[in-house]
N, C-alpha and C positions, 0 to 999 in steps of 0.2 A: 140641182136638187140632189138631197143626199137619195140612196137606196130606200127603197119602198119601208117603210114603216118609221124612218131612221128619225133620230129625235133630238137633231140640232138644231138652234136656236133660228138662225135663219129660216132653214127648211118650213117649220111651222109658223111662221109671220107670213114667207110666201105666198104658200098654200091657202091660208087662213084668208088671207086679205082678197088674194088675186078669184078664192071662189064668192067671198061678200061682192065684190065691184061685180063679177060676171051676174051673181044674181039680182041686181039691182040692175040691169039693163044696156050696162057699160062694154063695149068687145074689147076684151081682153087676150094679148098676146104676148106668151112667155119667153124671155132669149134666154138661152143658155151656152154655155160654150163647153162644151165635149168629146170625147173621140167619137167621129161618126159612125160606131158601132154601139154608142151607150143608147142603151134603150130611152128615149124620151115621154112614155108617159109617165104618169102615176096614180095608184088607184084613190088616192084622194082626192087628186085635181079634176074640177069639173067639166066634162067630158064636150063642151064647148069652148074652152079654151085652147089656142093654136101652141103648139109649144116650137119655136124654131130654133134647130141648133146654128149658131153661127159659124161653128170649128172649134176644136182644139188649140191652136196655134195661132199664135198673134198677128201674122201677117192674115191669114184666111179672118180672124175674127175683125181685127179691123176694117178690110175691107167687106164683106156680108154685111156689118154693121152699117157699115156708111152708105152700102146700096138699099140695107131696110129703110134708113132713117129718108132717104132721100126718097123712096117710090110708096112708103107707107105714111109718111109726117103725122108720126101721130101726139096727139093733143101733150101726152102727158108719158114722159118716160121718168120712170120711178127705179133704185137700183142701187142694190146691197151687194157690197164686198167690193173689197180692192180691187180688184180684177175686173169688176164693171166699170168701178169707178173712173179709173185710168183711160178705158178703150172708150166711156162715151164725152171726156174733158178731151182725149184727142181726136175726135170724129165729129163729132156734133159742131163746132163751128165751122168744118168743110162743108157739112149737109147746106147748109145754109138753110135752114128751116125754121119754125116759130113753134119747133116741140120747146115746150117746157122740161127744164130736168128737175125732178125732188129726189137727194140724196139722203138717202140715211144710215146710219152712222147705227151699228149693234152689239159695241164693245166700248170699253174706257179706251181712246186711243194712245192716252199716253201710261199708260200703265203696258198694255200689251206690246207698242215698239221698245218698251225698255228692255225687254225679254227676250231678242231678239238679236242677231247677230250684228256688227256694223255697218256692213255691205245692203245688205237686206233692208236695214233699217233704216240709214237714207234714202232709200229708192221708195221704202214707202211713205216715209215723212214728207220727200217731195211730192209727190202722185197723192198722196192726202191733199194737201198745202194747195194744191194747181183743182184739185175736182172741188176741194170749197168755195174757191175763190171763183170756181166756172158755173157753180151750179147756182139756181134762181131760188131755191132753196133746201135748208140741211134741215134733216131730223134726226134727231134723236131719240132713244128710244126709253129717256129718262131724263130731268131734268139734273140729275149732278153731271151727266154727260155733258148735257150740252154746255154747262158750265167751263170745263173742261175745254172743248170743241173752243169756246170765245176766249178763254182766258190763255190757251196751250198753240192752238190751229188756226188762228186769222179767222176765224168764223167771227159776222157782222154780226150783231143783234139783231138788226132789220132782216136779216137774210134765213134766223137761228127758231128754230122750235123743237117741243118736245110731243110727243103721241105715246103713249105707254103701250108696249106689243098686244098685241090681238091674241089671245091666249085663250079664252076662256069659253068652250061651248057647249052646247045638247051632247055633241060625242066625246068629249073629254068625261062629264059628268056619268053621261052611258057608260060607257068602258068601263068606268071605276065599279062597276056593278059587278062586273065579273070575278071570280072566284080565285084565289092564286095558291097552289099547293106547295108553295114553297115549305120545307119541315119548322123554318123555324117560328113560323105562324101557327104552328102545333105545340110549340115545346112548354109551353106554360110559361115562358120569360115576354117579356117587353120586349118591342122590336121595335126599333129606329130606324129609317130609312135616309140614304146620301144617293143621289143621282148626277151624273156627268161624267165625264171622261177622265180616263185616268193620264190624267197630264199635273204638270206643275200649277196651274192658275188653280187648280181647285185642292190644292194643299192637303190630300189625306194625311200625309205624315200625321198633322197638329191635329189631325178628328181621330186618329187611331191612337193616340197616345191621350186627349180627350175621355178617348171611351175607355183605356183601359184605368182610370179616373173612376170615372163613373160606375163602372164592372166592381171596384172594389166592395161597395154597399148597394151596389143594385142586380135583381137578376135579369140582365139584359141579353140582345142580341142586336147586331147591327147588318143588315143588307148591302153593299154596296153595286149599283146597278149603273153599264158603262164599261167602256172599252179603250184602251190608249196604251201609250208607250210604256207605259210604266207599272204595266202590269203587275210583269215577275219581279220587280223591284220591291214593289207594294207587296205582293206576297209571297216574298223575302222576309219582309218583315215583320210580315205576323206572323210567320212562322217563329222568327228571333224571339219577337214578345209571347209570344205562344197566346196568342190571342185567334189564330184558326177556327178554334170549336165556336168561338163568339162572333167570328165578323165572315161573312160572305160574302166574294167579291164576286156577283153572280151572271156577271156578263152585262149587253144586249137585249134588251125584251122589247117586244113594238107596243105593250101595253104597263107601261109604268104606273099607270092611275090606279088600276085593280092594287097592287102592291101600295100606292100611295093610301087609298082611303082603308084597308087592313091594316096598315103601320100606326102605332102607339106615337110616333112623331116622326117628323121629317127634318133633315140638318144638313146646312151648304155650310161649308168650311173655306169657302173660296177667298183669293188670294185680290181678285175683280171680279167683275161682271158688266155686261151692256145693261142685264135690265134683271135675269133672272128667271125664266118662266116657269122651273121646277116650282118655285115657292109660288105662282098663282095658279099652278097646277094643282099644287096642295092643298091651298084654300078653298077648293072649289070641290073638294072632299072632303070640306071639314075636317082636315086632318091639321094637330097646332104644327109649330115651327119655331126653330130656331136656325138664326143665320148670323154669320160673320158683318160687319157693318164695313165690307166693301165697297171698294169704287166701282160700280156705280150702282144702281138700283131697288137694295133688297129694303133702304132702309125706306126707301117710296112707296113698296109693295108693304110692307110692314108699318107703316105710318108712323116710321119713332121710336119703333117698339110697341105700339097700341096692340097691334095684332101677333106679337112673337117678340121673344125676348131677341136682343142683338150685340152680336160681343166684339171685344176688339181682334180682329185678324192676327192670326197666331198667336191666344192667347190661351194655352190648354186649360188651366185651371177656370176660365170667365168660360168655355166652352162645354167643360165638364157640368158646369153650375147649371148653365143653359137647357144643357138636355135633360137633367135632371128635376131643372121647373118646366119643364115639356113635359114629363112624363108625371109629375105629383100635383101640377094646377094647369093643367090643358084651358084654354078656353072654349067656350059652348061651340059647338060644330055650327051652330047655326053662323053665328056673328062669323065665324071665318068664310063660311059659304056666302051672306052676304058683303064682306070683304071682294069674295073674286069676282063679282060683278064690276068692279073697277076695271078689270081686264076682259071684259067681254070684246069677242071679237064683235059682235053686230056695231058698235059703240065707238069702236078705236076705227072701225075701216069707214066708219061714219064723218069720223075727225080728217082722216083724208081725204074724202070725196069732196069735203065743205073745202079742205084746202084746192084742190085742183080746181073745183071752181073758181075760186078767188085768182089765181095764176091765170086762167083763158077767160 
């Protein structure tokens, strides 16, 4: 689990999912692997779920894993990210147990090892390859993944499905109520919002160069909310473009939605995606959108473009246009709000319970 309010993709699927199964009557118990001084609760997580650290270290997590699996056997081990995936394709058939494993898969996988060193990226290409082929079944968290997954990963069809992330609920929609004194929600200009991390997959360059496009005939302002390596490089650059007074790259906030549902539009620039959940965050604010037609998921959340316009991936001039029909023919708040009930969480943790029964 990321730090208390933290607002990556995993972390909120987690959360989201592992409190629907608790409140439907299910006992749920969380593994995680950390230094045994990381604090293990969270004030989201519901306060009946067991949260157990296995270790830090691979030799400690291997074996805690294979002494839970073997003295707990429980029905259904469900389990995101490489790091799970590997420790329970190498454990679970020592247990010798009749747990079920459901994997799932949160990213385009062959978009993000291309990006990645060569060392690295055999080790995870294998430890992919060996947890699909071990597990009883994969999801995905979109179907152009999973396509991906059968056409790229040896993943079987009989073995392969899609679940779109649990995203959407009472507290996302609450939050967005709250008030955000950001200045430039004062300034009398249009404000655009971008959320994620300041890394390469979500491509600011080609949204900052976009926007100052845009900035030529519009009076705008752009948000950028989110933390990564590439901070001072990013803003490097607007400094270069002198684009500063227009773009804020305003950190970290544990409440994105208040800023989502005040912003005039919201725009992912991304390079990939697993599934995307800023864009049904959005929806669920009635707030329009515009997105990159990435691998994998924005163009499922967006129906095509039904619900936001979608441009080609690093295409500034199709991205400049975009934000631009975002902000001069928004569509009704309503139709986007009824949109994000496709990602309700009560709904998507529904589609797993009916799977895990099918498996026992």
């Amino acid at each position: 689990m990321h730090r208390s309010g933290g607002h990556g993709g995993i972390t909120i699927w987690l959360l989201n999912i592992s409190n629907e199964f608790q409140q439907h009557g299910h006992d749920v118990e969380l593994l995680i692997s950390a230094p045994n001084d990381r604090k293990t609760d969270h004030p989201r997580l519901d306060r009946r779920i067991k949260v157990i650290n296995l270790g830090n270290k691979k030799p400690s997590l291997y074996k805690n894993l294979l002494h839970y699996l073997r003295n707990q056997q429980p029905h259904i081990i469900l389990t995101a990210g490489y790091r799970y995936h590997s420790a329970i394709a190498l454990t679970l058939p020592l247990a010798k147990v009749t747990t079920k494993w459901v994997l799932t898969i949160h990213e385009n996988a062959s978009q993000a090892v291309a990006t990645i060193g060569l060392n690295k990226r055999l080790g995870r290409t294998l430890a992919l390859r060996l947890a699909i082929k071990s597990a009883d079944k994969t999801i995905g968290v979109s179907a152009d993944l999973v396509n991906d997954l059968i056409q790229n990963w040896g993943l079987t069809p009989d073995k392969a499905s899609f679940i779109h992330n649990a995203v959407v609920d009472k507290r996302v929609v609450d939050l967005g109520q709250e008030e955000v004194s950001h200045p430039f929600f004062k300034s009398g200009d249009k404000v655009l919002l971008s959320i994620g991390r300041l890394e390469r997959q979500k491509d600011y360059p080609t949204l900052f160069k976009a926007f100052a496009e845009l900035a030529k005939s519009e009076n705008v302002r752009l948000i950028v909310l989110g933390e990564g390596s590439l901070k001072k490089k990013l803003q490097d650059m607007l400094d270069d473009m002198k684009l500063a007074f227009h773009i804020d790259l305003a950190g970290f906030t544990s409440n994105p939605f208040s800023y989502m549902r005040q912003a005039d539009g919201v725009v992912m620039s991304s390079r990939w995606e697993g599934f995307g959940n800023v864009l049904a965050e959005a929806l669920a604010q009635g707030t329009p959108i515009v997105s990159t037609d990435c691998p994998s998921g924005p163009a499922e959340i967006l129906d095509h473009g039904k619900y936001g316009p979608l441009v080609p991936v690093g295409d500034v001039k199709a991205l400049a246009e975009g934000m631009r029909q975002v902000l001069h023919h928004p569509l009704p708040k309503e139709t986007l709000k009824t949109r994000a009930q496709a990602f309700s969480v009560k709904d998507r943790a529904a589609d797993y319970l009916k799977l895990f029964q099918q498996l026992v």
